[in-house]
BAVO-970078 format. One line per 3 residues: number of its first residue (from 1); their letters; for each residue x, y negated, z negated of C-alpha. Coordinates in Angstrom, 3 decimals. Example, Ala and Ser with C-alpha at 12.3 -4.5 7.8 and 13.67 -1.06 7.14 Angstrom:
1> as> 12.300:4.500:-7.800  13.670:1.060:-7.140;
# end
This chain:
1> xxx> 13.725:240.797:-64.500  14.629:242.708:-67.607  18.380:241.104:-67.785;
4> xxx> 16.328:237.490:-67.035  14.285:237.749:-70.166  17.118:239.129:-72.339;
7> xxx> 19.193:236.147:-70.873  16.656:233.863:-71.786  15.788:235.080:-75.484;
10> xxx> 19.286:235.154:-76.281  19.598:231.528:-74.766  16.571:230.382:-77.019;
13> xxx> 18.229:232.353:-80.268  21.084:230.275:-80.048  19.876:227.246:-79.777;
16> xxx> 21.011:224.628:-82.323  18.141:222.283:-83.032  20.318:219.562:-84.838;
19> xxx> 23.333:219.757:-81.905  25.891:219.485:-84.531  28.440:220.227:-81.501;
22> xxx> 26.896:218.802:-79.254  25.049:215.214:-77.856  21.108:215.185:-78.345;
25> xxx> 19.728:215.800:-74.717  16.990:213.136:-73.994  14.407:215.556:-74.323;
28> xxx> 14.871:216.372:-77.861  14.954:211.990:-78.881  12.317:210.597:-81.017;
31> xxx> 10.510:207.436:-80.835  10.494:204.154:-83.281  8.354:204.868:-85.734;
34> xxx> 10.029:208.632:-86.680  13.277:206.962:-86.498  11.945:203.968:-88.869;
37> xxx> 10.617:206.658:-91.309  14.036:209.058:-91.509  16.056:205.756:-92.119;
40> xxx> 13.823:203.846:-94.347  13.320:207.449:-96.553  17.289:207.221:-96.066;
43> xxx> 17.160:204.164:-98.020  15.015:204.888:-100.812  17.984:205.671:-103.039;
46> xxx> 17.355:205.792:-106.991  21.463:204.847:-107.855  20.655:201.205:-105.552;
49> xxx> 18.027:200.424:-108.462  21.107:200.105:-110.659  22.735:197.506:-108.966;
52> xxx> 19.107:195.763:-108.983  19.346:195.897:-112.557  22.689:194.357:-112.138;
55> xxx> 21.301:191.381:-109.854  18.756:190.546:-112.464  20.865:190.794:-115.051;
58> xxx> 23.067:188.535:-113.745  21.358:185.849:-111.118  18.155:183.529:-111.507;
61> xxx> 15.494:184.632:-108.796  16.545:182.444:-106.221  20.153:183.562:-106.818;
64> xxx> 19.066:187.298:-106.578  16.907:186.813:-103.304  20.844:185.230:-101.842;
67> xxx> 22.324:187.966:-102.713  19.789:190.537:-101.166  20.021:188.268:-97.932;
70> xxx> 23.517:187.849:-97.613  24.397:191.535:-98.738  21.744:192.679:-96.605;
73> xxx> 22.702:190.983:-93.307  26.210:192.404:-93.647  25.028:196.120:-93.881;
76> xxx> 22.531:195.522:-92.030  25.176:194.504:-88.875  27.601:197.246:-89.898;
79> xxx> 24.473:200.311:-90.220  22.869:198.358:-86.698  26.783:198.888:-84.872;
82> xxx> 26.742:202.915:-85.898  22.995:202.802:-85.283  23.636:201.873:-81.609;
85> xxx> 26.882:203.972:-81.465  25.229:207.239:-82.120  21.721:206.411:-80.080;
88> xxx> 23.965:205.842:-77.308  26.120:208.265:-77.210  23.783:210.864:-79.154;
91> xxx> 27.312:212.166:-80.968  26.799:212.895:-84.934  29.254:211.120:-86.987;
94> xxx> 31.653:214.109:-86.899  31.872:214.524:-83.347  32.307:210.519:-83.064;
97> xxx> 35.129:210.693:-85.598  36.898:214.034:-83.150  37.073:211.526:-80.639;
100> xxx> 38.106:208.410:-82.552  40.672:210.612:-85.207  41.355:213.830:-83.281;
103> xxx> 40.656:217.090:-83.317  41.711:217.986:-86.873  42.645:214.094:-87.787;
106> xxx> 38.332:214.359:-88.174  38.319:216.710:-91.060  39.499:213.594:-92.913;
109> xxx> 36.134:211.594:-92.402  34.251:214.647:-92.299  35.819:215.594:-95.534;
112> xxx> 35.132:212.127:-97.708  31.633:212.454:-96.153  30.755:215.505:-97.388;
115> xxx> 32.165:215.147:-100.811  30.354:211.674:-101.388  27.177:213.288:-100.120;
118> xxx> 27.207:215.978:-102.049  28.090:214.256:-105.231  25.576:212.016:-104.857;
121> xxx> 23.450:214.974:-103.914  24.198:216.525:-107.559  23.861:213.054:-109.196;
124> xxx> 20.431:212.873:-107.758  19.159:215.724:-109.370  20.099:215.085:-112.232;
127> xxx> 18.215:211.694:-112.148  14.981:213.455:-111.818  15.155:216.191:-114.019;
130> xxx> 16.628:214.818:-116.910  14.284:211.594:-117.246  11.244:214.297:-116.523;
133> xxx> 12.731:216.664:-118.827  12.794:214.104:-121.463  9.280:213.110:-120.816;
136> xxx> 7.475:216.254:-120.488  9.684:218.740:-122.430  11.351:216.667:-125.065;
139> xxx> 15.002:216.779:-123.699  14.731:220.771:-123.538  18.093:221.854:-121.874;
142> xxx> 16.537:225.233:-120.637  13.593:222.532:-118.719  16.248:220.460:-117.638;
145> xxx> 17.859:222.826:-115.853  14.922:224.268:-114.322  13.573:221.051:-112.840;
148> xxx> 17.491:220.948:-111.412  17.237:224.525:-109.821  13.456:224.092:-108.271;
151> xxx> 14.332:220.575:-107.058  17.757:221.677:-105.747  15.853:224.309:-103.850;
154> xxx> 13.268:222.535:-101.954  15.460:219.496:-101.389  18.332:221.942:-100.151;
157> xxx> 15.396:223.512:-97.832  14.386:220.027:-96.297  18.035:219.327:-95.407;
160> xxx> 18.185:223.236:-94.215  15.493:223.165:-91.720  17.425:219.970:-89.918;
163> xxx> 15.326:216.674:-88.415  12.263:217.733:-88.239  12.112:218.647:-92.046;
166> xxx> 13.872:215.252:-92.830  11.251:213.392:-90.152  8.164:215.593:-92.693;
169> xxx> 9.145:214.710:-95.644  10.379:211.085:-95.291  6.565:210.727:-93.220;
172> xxx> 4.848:211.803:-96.295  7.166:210.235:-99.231  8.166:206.285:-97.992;
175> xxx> 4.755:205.302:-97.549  3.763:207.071:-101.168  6.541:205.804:-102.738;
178> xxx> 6.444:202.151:-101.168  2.863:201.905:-102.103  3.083:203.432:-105.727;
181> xxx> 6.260:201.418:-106.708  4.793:198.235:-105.665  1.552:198.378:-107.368;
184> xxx> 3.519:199.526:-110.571  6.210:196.471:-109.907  3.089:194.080:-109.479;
187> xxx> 1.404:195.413:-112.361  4.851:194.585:-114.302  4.913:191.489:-113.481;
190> xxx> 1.752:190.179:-113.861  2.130:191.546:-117.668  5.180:189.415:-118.235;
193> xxx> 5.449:186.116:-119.195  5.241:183.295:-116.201  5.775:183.713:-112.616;
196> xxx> 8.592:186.238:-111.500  10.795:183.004:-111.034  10.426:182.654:-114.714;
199> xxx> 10.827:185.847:-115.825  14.662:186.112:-114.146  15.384:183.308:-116.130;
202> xxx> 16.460:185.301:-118.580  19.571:186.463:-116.408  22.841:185.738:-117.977;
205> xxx> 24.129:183.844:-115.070  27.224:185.890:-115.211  26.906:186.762:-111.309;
208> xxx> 27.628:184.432:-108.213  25.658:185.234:-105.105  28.855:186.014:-103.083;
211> xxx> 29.299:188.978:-105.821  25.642:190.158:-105.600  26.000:190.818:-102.236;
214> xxx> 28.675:192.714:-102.591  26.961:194.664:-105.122  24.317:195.254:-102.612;
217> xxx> 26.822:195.561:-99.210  28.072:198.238:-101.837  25.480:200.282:-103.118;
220> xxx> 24.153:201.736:-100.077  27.133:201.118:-97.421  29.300:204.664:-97.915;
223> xxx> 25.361:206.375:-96.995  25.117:203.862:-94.471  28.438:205.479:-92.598;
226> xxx> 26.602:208.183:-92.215  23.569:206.509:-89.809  25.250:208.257:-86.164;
229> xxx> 23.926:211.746:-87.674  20.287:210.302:-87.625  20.347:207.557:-85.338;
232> xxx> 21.200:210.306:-81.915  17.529:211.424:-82.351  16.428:208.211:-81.494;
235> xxx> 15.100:207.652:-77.678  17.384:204.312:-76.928  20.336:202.630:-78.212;
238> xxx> 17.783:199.351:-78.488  14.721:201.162:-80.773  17.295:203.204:-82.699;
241> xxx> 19.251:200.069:-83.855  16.222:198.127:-84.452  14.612:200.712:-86.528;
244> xxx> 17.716:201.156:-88.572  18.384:197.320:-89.391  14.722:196.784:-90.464;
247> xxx> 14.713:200.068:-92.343  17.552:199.327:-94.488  17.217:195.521:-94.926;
250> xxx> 13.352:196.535:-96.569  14.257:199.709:-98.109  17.415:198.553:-99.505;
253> xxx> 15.008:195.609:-100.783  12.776:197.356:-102.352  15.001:199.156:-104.740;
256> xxx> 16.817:196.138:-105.824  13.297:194.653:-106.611  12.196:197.978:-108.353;
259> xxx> 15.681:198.383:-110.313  15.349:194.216:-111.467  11.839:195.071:-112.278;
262> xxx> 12.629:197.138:-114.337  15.308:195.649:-116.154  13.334:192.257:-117.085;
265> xxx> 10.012:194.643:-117.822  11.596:197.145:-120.023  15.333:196.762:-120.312;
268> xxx> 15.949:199.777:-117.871  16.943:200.262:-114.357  13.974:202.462:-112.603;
271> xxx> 11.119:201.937:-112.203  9.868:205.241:-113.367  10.347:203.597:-116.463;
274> xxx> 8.077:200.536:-115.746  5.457:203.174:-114.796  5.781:205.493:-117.851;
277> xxx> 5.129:201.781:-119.918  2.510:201.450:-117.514  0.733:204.818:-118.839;
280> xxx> 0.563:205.768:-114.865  2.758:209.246:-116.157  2.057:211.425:-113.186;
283> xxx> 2.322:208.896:-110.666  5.846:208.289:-112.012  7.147:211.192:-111.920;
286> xxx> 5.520:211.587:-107.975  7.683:208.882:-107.296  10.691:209.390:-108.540;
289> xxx> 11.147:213.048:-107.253  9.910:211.826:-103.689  11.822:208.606:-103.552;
292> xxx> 15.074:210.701:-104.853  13.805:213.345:-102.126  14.431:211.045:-99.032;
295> xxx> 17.897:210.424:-100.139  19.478:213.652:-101.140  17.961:216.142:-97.979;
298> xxx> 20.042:213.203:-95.719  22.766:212.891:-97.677  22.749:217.211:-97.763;
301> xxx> 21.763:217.094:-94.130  24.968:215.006:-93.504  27.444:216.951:-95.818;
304> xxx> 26.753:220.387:-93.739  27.504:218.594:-90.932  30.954:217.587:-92.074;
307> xxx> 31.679:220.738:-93.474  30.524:222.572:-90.383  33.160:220.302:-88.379;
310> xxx> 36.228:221.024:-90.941  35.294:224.989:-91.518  34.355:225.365:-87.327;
313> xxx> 30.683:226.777:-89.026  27.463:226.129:-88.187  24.988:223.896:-89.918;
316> xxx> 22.480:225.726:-91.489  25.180:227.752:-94.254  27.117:224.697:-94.759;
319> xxx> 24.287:223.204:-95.754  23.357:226.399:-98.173  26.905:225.580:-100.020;
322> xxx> 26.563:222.800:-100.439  23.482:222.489:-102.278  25.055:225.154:-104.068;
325> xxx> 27.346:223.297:-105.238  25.398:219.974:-105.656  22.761:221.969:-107.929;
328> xxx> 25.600:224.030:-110.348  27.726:220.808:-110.945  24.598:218.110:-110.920;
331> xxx> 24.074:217.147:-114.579  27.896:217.282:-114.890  28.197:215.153:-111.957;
334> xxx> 25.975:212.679:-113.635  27.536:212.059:-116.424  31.123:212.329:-115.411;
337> xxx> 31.671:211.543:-111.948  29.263:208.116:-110.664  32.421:205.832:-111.379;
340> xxx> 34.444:208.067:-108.938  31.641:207.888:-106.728  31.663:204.252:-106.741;
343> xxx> 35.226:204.213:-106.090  35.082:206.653:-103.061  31.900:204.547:-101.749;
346> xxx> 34.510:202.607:-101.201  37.123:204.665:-98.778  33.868:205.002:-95.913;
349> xxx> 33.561:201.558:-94.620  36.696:202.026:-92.709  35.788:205.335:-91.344;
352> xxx> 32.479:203.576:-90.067  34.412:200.409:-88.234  36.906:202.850:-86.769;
355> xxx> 33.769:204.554:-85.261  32.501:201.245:-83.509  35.793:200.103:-82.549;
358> xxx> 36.575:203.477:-80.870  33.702:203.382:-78.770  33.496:199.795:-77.740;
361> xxx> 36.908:199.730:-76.893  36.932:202.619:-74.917  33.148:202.042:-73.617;
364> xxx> 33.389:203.652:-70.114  35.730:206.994:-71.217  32.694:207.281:-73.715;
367> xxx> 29.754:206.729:-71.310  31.760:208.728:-68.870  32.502:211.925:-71.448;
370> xxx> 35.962:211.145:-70.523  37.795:210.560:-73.879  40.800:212.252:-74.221;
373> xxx> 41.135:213.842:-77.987  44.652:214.397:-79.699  44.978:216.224:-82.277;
376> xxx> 45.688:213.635:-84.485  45.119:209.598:-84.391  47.630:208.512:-86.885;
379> xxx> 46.574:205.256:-86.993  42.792:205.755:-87.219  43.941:207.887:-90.396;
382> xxx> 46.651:204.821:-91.927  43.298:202.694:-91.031  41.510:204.739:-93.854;
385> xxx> 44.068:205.406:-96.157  45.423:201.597:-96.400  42.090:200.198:-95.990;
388> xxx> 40.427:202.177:-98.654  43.298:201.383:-101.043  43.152:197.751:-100.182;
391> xxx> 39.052:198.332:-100.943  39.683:199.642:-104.770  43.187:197.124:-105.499;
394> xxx> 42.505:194.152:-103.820  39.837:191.901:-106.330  39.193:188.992:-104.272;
397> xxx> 36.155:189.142:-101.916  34.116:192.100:-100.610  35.471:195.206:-101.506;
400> xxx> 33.751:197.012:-98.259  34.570:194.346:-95.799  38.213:194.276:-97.339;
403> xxx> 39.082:197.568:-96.118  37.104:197.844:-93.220  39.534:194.738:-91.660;
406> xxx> 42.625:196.631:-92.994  40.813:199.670:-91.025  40.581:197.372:-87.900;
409> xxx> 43.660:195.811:-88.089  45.470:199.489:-87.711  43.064:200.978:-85.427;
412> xxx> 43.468:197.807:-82.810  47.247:197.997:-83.294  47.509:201.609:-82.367;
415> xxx> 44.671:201.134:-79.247  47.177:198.618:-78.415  50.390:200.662:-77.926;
418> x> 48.749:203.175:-76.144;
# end
């Protein structure tokens, strides 16, 4: 009786809450509307108001509303594929990619993952606490780097304490934020002159819709690679997909609304600032720590995954150093590093169709935990090395979609000669 209990406590002590090595059991999936609030929280990224500044600097309303469409349909399919991918086969993006790479062929994606995630992590930061800082404290560099330390703390604690943190937080902060940003955005636009059609008149025109959605296919798609590590939590393949396309097609949405907003309102890109013109100071600064929040304990969440894969760790430290990491090198990160960002945004599109492609093409090994993993998959690795350099050379059409076909096109051809 005395070994049982023993047995049993050390069974329960090990037990990994996130299954970063393993698939989600069924009794451990959540339903619709927690999978609906991790990915739209997942959305509300502060960096996508910048390309909504973009949009309305560059497109008439009707021209912008295209762009969101067209862009947003595109992710939209590509996030829904992963979506179903990891519901189905409860796998986090890491263990999708051993199967689809190899063995050590994953630390590749698990390695661009993680370094994305945690520079964005660091850049995220830094958008709160300097604007704050500037507000409150007068551009204080001591302040500045306090607001960095305390938010890199409790947003390094969300992503710490795994899904169920995550599901807390993004429960309490999408509805707050959604609410808040659109009576401030309402507020805006009632102020201006004319009807919002009007008021993105003043657009340059320099933008077609075909390159606004790129902008917005873009701005949220090297995240969007990411959607297995949520997405196994969900109860089905059908709710978790569903949840996830309507998530980011509205959350995506919304920034790009906040970010033109706040471009035609008062020549900036967030709409903290609209709300700091707006006199509503507190409820600003609410919003833009929650709505950067949602974004960085996912992105932090996924990054100790990855690095757990590569380092054979578990979650929980990974996560540790890399919010670390994200905190000491934030405000540099900001200032130096968002056009290398942008560039790398660019090199996980392919990982993502390699993901898909793997599974539907070997459907039954997958549903049958029968895939056989090399060590290596050379040409799932070519697939991201030529696609993501076809992604940042090539200048004609979607940068994304560009080097995820270069991705496909390597990955089929190897599946082929098998």
């Amino acid at each position: 009786m005395g070994k049982e209990m023993a047995a049993k406590k050390s069974t329960t002590k090990t037990t990994d809450i996130d299954y970063a090595e393993q698939a989600v059991p069924k009794e451990s999936r959540k339903g619709f509307v927690s999978m609906f609030m991790i990915m739209l929280g997942f959305t509300f990224f502060s960096a996508s108001m910048w390309v909504g500044q973009q949009l309305a600097e560059g497109l008439d309303f009707w021209g912008f509303l295209g762009s969101l469409i067209l862009g947003g349909a595109i992710l939209g399919a590509y996030t829904g594929l992963l979506a179903y991918v990891g519901a189905k086969t409860g796998l986090s993006m890491d263990l999708l990619a051993k199967k689809a790479f190899g063995e050590k062929g994953s630390w590749l994606s698990s390695a661009m993952i993680s370094f994305t995630q945690i520079g964005w992590f660091g850049v995220g930061l830094a958008m709160f606490a300097i604007p704050v800082a500037g507000e409150i404290f007068h551009g204080n560099e001591a302040a500045k780097w306090i607001l960095v330390v305390v938010a890199g703390v409790c947003m390094t604690a969300s992503a710490y304490f795994g899904i169920k943190s995550l599901t807390l937080v993004s429960s309490i902060a999408v509805p707050l934020v959604a609410v808040l940003g659109t009576v401030a955005m309402v507020m805006a636009v009632r102020q201006g002159d004319g009807t919002i059609i009007d008021q993105f008149a003043v657009s340059s025109g320099s933008l077609s819709v075909i390159g606004g959605a790129g902008l917005v296919i873009g701005s949220f798609v090297s995240g969007g690679t990411a959607t297995p590590n949520f997405t196994r939590f969900a109860k089905d393949a059908k709710s978790g997909t569903i949840a996830t396309v309507i998530a980011f097609f509205i959350g995506n949405s919304l920034m790009f609304f906040f970010g033109a907003i706040a471009y035609i309102f008062v020549g900036g890109n967030d709409i903290f600032e609209v709300m700091i013109r707006l006199n509503l100071f507190y409820m600003a600064i609410l919003v833009l720590g929650m709505n950067i929040w949602t974004t960085n304990d996912n992105a932090l969440y996924s990054a100790g995954l990855g690095l757990a894969n590569i380092f054979g760790q578990k979650k929980k430290p990974m996560v540790l150093i890399s919010g670390a990491i994200g905190t000491i090198l934030s405000v540099w990160l900001y200032y130096n590093f968002c056009d290398w960002l942008n560039i790398l945004n660019c090199t996980l599109p392919p990982v993502g169709i390699i993901l898909v492609l793997s599974y539907f093409m070997n459907r039954k090994e997958y549903e049958e935990d029968k895939v056989k993993i090399v060590t290596v998959n050379w040409f799932a690795v070519a697939g991201v090395v030529l696609g993501a350099i076809v992604a940042n050379v090539v200048p004609a059409g979607i940068a994304s979609i560009n080097g995820m076909a270069v991705a496909a096109l390597c990955y089929v051809i190897g599946e082929l000669k098998k």
